[in-house]
mmCIF file of the protein (N, C-alpha, C, O) and its ligand, coordinates in Angstrom:
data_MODEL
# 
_entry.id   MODEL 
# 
loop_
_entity.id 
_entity.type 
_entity.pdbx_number_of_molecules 
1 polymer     1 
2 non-polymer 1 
# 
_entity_poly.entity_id                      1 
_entity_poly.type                           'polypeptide(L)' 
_entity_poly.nstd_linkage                   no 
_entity_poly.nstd_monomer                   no 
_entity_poly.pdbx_seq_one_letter_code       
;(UNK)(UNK)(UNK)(UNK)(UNK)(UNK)(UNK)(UNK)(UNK)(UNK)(UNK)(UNK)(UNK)(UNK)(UNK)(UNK)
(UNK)(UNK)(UNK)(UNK)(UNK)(UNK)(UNK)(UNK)(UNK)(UNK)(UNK)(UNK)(UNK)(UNK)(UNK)(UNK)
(UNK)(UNK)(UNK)(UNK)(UNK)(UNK)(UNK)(UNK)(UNK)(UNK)
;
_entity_poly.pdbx_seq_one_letter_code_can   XXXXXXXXXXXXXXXXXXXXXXXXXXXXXXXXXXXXXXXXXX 
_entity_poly.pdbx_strand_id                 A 
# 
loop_
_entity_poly_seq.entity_id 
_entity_poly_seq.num 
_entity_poly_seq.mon_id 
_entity_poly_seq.hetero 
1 1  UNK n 
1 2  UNK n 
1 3  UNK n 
1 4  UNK n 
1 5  UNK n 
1 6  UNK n 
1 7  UNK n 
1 8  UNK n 
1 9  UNK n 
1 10 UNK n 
1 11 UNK n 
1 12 UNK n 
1 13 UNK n 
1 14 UNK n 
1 15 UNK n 
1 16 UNK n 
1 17 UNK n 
1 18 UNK n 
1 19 UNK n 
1 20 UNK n 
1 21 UNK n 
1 22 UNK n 
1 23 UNK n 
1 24 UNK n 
1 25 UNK n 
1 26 UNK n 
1 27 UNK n 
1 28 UNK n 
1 29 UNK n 
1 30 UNK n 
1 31 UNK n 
1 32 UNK n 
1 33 UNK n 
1 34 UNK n 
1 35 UNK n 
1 36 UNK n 
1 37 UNK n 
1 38 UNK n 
1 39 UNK n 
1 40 UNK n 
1 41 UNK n 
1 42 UNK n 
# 
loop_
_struct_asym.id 
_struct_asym.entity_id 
A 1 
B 2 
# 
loop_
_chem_comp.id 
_chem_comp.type 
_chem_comp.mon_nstd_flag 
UNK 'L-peptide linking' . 
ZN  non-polymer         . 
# 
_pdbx_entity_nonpoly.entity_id   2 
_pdbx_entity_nonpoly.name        ? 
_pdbx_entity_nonpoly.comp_id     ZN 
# 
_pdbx_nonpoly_scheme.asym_id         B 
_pdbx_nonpoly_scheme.entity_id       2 
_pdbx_nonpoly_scheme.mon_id          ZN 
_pdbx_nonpoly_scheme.ndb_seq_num     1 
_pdbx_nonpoly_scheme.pdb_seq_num     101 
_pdbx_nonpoly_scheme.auth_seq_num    101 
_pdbx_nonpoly_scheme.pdb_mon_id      ZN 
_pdbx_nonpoly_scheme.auth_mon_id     ZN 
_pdbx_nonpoly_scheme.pdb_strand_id   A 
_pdbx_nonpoly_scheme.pdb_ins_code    . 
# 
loop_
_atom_site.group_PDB 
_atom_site.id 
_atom_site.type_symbol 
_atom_site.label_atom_id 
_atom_site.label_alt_id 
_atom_site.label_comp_id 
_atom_site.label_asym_id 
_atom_site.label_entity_id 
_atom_site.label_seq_id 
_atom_site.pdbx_PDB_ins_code 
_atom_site.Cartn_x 
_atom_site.Cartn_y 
_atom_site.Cartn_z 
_atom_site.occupancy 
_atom_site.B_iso_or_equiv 
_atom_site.pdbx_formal_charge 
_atom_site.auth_seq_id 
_atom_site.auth_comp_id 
_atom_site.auth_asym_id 
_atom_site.auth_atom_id 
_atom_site.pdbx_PDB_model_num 
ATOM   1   N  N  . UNK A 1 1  ? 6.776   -17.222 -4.526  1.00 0.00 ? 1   UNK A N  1 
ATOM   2   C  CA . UNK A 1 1  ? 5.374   -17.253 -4.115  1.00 0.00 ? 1   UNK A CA 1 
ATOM   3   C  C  . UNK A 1 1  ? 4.625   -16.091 -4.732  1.00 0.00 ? 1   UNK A C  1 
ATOM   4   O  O  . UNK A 1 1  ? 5.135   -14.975 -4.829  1.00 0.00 ? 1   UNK A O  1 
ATOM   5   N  N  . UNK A 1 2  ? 3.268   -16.414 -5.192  1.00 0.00 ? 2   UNK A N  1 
ATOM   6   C  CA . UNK A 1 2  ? 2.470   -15.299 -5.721  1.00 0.00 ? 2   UNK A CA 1 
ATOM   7   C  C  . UNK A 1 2  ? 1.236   -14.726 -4.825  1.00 0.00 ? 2   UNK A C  1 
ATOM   8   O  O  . UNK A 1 2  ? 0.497   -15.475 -4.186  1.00 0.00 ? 2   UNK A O  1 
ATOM   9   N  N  . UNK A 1 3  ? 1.161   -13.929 -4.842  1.00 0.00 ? 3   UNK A N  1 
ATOM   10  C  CA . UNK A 1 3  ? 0.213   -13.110 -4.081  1.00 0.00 ? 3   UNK A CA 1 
ATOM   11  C  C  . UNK A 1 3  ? -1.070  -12.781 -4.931  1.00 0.00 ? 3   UNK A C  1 
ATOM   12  O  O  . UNK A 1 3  ? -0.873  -12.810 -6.146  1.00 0.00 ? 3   UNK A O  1 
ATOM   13  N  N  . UNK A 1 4  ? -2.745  -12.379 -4.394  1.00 0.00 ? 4   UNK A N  1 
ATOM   14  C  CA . UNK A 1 4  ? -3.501  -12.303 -5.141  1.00 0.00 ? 4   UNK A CA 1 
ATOM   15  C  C  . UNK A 1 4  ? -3.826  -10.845 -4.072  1.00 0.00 ? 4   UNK A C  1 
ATOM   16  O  O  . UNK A 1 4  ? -3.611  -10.656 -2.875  1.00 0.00 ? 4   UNK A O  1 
ATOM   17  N  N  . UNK A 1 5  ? -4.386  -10.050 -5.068  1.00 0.00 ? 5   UNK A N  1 
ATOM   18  C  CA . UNK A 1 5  ? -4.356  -8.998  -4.391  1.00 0.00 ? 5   UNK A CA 1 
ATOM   19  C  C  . UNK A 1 5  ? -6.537  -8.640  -4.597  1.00 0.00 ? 5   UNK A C  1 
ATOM   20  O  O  . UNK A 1 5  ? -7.221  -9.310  -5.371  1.00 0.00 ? 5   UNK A O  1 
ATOM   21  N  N  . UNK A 1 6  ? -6.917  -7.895  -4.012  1.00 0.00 ? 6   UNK A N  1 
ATOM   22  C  CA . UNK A 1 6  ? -8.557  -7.609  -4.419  1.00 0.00 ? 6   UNK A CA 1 
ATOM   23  C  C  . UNK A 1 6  ? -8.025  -6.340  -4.654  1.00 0.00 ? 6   UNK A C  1 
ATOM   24  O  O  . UNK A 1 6  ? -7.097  -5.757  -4.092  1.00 0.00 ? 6   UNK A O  1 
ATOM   25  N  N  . UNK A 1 7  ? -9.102  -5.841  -6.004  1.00 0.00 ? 7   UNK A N  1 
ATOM   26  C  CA . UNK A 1 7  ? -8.214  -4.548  -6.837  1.00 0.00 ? 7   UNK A CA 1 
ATOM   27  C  C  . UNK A 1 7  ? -9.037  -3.205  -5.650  1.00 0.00 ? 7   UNK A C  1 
ATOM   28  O  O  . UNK A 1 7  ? -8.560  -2.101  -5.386  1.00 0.00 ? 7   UNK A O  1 
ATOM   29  N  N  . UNK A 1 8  ? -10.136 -3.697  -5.221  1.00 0.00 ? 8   UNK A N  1 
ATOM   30  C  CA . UNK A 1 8  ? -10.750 -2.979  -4.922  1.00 0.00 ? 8   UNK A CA 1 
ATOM   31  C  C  . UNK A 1 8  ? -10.148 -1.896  -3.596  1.00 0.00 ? 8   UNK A C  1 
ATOM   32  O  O  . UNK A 1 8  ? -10.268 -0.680  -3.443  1.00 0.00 ? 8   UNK A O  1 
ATOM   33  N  N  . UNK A 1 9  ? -9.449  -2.990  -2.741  1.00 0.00 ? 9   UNK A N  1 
ATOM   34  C  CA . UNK A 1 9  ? -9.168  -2.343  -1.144  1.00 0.00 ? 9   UNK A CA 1 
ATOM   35  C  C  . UNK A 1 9  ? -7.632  -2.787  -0.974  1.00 0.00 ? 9   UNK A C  1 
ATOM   36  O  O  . UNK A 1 9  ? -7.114  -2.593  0.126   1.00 0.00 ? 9   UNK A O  1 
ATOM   37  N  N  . UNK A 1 10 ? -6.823  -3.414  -2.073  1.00 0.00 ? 10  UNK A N  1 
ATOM   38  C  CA . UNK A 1 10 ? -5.533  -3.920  -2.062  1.00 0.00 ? 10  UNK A CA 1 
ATOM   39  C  C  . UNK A 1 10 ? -5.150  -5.104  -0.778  1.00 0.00 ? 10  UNK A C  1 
ATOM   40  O  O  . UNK A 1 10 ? -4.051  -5.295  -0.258  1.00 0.00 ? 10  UNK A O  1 
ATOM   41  N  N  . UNK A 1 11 ? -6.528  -5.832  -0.476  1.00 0.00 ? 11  UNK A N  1 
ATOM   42  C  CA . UNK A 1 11 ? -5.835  -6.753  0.692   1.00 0.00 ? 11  UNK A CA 1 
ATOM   43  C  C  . UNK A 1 11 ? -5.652  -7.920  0.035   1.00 0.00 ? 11  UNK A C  1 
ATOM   44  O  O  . UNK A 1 11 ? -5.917  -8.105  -1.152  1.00 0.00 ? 11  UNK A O  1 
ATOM   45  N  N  . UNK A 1 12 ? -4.995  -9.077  1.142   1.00 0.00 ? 12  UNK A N  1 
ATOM   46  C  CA . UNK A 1 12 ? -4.404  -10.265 0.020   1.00 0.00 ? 12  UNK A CA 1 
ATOM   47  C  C  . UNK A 1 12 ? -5.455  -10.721 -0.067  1.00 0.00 ? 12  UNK A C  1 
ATOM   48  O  O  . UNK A 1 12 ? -6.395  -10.443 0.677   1.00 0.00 ? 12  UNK A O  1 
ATOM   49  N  N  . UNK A 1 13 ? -5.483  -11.662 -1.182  1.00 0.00 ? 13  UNK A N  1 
ATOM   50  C  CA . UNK A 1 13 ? -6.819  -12.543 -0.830  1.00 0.00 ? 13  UNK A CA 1 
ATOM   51  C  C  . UNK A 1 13 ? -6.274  -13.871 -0.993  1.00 0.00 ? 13  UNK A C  1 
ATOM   52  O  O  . UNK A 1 13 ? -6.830  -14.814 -0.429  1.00 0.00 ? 13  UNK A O  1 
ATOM   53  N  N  . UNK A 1 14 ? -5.500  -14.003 -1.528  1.00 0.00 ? 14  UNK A N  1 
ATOM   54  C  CA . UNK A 1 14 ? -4.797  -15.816 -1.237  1.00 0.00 ? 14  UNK A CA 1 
ATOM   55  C  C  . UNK A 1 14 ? -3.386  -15.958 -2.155  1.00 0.00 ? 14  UNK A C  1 
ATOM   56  O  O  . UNK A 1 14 ? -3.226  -15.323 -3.197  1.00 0.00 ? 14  UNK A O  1 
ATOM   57  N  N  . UNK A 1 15 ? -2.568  -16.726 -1.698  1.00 0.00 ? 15  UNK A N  1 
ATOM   58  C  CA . UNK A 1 15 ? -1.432  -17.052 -2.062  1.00 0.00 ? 15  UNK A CA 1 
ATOM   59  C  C  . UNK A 1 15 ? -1.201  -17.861 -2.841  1.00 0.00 ? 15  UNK A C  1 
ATOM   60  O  O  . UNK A 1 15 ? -2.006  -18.763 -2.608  1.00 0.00 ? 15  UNK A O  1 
ATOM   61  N  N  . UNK A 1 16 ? -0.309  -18.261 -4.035  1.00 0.00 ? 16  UNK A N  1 
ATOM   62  C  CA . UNK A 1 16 ? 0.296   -19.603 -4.685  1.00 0.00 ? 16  UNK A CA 1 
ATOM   63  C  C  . UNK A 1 16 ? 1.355   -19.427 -4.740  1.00 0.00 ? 16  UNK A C  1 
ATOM   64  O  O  . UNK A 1 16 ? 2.258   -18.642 -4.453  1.00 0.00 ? 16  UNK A O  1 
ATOM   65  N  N  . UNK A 1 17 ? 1.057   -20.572 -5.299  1.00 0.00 ? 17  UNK A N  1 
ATOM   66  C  CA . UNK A 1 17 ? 2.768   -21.428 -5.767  1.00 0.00 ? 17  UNK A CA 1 
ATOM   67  C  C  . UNK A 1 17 ? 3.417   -20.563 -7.094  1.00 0.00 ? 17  UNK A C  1 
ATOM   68  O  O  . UNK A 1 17 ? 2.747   -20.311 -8.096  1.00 0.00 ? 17  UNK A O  1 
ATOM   69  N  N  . UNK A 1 18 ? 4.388   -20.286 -6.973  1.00 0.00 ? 18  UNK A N  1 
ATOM   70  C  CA . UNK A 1 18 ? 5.337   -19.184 -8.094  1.00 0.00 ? 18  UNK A CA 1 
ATOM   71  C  C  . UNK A 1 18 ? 6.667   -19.332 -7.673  1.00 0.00 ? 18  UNK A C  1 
ATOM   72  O  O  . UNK A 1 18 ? 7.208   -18.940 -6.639  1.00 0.00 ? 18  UNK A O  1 
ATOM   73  N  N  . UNK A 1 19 ? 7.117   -19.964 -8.643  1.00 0.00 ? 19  UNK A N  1 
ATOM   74  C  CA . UNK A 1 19 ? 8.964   -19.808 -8.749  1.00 0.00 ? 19  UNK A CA 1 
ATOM   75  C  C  . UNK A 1 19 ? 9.699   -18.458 -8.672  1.00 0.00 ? 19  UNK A C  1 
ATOM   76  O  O  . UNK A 1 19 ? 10.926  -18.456 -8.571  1.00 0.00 ? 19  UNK A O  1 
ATOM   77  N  N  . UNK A 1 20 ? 8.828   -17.030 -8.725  1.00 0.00 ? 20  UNK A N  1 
ATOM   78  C  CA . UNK A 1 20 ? 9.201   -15.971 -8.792  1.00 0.00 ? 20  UNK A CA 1 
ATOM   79  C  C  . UNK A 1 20 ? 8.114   -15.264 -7.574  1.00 0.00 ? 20  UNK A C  1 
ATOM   80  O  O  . UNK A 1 20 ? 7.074   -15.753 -7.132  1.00 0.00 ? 20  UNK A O  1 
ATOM   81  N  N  . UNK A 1 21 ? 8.645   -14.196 -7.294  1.00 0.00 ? 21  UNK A N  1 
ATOM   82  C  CA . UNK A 1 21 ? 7.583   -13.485 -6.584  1.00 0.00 ? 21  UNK A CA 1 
ATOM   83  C  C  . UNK A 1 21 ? 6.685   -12.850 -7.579  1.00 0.00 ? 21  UNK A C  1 
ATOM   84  O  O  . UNK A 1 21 ? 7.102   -12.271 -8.582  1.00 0.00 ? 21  UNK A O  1 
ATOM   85  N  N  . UNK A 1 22 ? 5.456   -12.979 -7.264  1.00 0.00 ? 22  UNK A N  1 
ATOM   86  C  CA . UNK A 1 22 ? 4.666   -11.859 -8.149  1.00 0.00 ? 22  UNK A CA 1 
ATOM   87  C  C  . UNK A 1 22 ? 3.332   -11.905 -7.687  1.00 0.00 ? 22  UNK A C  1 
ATOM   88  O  O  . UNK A 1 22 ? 2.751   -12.867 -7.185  1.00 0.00 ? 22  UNK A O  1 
ATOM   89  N  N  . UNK A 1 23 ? 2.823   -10.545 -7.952  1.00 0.00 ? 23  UNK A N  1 
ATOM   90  C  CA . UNK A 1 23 ? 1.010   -10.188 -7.251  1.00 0.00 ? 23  UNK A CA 1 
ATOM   91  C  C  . UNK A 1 23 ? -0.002  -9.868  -8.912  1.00 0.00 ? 23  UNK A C  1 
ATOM   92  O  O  . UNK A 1 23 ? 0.061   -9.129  -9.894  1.00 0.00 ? 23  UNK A O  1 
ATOM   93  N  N  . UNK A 1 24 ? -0.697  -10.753 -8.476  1.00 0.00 ? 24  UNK A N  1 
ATOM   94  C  CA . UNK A 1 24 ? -1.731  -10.325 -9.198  1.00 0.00 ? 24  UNK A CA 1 
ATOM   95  C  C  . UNK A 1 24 ? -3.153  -9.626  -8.542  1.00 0.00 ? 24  UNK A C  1 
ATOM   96  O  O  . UNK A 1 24 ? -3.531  -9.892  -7.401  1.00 0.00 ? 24  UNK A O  1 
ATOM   97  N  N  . UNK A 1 25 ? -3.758  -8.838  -9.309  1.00 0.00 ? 25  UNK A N  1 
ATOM   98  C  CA . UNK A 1 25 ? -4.750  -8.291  -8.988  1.00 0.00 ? 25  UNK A CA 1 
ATOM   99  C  C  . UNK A 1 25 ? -5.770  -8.649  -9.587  1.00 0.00 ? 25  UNK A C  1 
ATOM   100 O  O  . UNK A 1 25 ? -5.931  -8.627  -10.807 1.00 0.00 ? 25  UNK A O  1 
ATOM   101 N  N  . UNK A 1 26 ? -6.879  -9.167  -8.400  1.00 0.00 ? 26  UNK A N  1 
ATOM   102 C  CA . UNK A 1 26 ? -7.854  -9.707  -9.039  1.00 0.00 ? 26  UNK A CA 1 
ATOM   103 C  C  . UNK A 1 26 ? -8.784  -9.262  -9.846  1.00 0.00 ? 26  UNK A C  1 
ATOM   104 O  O  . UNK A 1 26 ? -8.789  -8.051  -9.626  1.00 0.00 ? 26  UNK A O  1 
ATOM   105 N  N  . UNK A 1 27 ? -9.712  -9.524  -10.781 1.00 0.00 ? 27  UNK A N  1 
ATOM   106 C  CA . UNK A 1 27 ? -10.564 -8.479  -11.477 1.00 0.00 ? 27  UNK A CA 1 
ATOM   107 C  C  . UNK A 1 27 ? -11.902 -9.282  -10.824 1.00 0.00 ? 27  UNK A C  1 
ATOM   108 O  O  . UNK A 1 27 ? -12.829 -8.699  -10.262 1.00 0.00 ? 27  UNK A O  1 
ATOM   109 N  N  . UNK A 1 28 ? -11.800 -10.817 -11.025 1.00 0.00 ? 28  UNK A N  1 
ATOM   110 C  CA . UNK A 1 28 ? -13.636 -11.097 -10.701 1.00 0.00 ? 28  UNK A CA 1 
ATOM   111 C  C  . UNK A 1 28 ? -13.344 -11.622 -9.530  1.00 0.00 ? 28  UNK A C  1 
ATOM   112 O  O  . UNK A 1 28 ? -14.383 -12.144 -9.127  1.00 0.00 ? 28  UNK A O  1 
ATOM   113 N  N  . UNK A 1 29 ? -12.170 -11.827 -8.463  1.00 0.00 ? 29  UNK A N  1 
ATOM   114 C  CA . UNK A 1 29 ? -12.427 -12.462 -6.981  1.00 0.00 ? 29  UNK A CA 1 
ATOM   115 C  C  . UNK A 1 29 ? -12.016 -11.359 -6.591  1.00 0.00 ? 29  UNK A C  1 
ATOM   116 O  O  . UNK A 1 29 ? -11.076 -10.676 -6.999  1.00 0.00 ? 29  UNK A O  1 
ATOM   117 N  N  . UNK A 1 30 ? -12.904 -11.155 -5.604  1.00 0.00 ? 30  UNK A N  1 
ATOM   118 C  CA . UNK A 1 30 ? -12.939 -10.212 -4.413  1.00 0.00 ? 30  UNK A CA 1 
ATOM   119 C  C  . UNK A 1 30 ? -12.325 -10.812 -3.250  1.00 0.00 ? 30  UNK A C  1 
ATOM   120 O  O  . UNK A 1 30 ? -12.154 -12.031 -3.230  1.00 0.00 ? 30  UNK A O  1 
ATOM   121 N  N  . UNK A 1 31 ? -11.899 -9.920  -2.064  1.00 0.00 ? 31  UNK A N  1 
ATOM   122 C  CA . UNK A 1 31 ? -11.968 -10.570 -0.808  1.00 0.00 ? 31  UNK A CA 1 
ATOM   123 C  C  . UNK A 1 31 ? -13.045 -10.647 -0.013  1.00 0.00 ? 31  UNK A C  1 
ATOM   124 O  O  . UNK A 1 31 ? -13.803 -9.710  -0.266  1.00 0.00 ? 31  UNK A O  1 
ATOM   125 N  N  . UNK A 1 32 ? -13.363 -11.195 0.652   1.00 0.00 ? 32  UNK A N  1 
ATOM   126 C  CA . UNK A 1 32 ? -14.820 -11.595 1.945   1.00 0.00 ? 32  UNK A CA 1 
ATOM   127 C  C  . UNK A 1 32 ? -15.727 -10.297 1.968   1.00 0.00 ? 32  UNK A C  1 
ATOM   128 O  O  . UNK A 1 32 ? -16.927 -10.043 1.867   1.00 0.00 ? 32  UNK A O  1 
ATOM   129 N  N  . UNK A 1 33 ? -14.065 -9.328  2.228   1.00 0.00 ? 33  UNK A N  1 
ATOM   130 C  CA . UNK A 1 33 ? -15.332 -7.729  2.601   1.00 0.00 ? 33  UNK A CA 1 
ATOM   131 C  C  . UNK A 1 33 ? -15.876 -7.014  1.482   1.00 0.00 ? 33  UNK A C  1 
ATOM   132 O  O  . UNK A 1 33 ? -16.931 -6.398  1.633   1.00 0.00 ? 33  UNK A O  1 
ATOM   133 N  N  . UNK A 1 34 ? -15.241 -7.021  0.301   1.00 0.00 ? 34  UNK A N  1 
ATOM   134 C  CA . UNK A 1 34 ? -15.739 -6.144  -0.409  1.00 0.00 ? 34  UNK A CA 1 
ATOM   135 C  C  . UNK A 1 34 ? -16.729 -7.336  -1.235  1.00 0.00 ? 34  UNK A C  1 
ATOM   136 O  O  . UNK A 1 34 ? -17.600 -6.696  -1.825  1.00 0.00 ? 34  UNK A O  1 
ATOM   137 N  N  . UNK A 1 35 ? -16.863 -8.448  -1.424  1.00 0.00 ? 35  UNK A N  1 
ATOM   138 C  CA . UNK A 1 35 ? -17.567 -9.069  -1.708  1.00 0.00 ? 35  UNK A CA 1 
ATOM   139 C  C  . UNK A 1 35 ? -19.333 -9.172  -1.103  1.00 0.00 ? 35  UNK A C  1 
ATOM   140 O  O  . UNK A 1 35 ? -20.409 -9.511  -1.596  1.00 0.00 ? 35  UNK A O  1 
ATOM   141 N  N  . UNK A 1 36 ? -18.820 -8.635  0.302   1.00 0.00 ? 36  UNK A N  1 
ATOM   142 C  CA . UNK A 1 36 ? -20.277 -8.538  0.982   1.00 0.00 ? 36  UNK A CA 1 
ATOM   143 C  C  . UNK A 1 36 ? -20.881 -7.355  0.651   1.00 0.00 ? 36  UNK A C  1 
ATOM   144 O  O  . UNK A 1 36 ? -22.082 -7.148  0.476   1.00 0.00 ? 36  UNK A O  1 
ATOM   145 N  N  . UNK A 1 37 ? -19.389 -6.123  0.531   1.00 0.00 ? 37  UNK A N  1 
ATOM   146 C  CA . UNK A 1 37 ? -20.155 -5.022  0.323   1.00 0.00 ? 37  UNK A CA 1 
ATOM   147 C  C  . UNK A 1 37 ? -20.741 -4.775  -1.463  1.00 0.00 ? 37  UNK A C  1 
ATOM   148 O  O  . UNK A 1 37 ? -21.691 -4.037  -1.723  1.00 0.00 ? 37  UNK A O  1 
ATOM   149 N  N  . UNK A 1 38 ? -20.037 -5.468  -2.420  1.00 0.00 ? 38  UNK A N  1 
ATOM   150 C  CA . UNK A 1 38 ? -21.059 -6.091  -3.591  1.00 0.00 ? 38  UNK A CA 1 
ATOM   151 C  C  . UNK A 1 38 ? -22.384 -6.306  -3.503  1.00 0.00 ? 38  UNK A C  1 
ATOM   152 O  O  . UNK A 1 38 ? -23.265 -5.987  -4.301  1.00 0.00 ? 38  UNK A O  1 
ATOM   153 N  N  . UNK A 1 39 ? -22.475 -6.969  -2.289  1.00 0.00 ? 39  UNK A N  1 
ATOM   154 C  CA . UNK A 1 39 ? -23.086 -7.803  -2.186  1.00 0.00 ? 39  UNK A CA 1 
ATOM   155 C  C  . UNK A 1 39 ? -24.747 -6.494  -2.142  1.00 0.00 ? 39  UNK A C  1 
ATOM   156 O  O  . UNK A 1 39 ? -25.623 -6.348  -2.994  1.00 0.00 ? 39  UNK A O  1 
ATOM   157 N  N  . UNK A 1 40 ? -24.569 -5.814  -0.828  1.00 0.00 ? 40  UNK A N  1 
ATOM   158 C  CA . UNK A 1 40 ? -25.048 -5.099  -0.258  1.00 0.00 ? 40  UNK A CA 1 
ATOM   159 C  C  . UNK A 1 40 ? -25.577 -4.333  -1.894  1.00 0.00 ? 40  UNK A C  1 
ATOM   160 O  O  . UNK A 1 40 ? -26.565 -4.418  -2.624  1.00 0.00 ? 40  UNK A O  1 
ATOM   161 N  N  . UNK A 1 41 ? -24.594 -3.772  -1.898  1.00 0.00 ? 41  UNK A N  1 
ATOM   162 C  CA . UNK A 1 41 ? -24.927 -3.109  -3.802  1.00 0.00 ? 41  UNK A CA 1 
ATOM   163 C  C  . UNK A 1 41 ? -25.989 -3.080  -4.445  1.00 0.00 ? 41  UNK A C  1 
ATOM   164 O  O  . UNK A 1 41 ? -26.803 -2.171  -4.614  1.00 0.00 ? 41  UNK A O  1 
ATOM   165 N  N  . UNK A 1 42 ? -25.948 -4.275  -4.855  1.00 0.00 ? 42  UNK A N  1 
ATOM   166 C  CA . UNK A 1 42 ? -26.606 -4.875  -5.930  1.00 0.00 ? 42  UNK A CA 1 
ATOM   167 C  C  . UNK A 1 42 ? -27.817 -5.751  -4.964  1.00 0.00 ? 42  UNK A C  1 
ATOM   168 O  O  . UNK A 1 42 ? -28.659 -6.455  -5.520  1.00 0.00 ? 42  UNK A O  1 
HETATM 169 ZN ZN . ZN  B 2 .  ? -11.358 -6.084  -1.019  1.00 0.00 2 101 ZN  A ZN 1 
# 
C-alpha cells in the first residue's frame, strides 16, 4: 500500500494501491488544512 503524504505538515492525505509499501509526497495536492490555509494566503 502507498501512502500520500502533504509536504507541507507531513499528514496523510490518501492511500493506494502498491504492491510495495511506499509514501509519496505531494507537491500540488495538499491536505484540507493546509489547502485552506493556501487558501487564506493568496
Ligand atoms: Zn498539510
Amino acid at each position: 500500500m502507498g501512502t500520500i503524504i502533504c509536504q507541507s505538515c507531513d499528514s496523510t492525505i490518501a492511500h493506494f494501491e502498491d504492491e510495495k509499501v511506499s509514501i509519496l509526497y505531494s507537491h500540488s495536492q495538499k491536505c484540507p488544512s493546509c489547502n485552506a490555509t493556501a487558501a487564506e494566503e493568496n
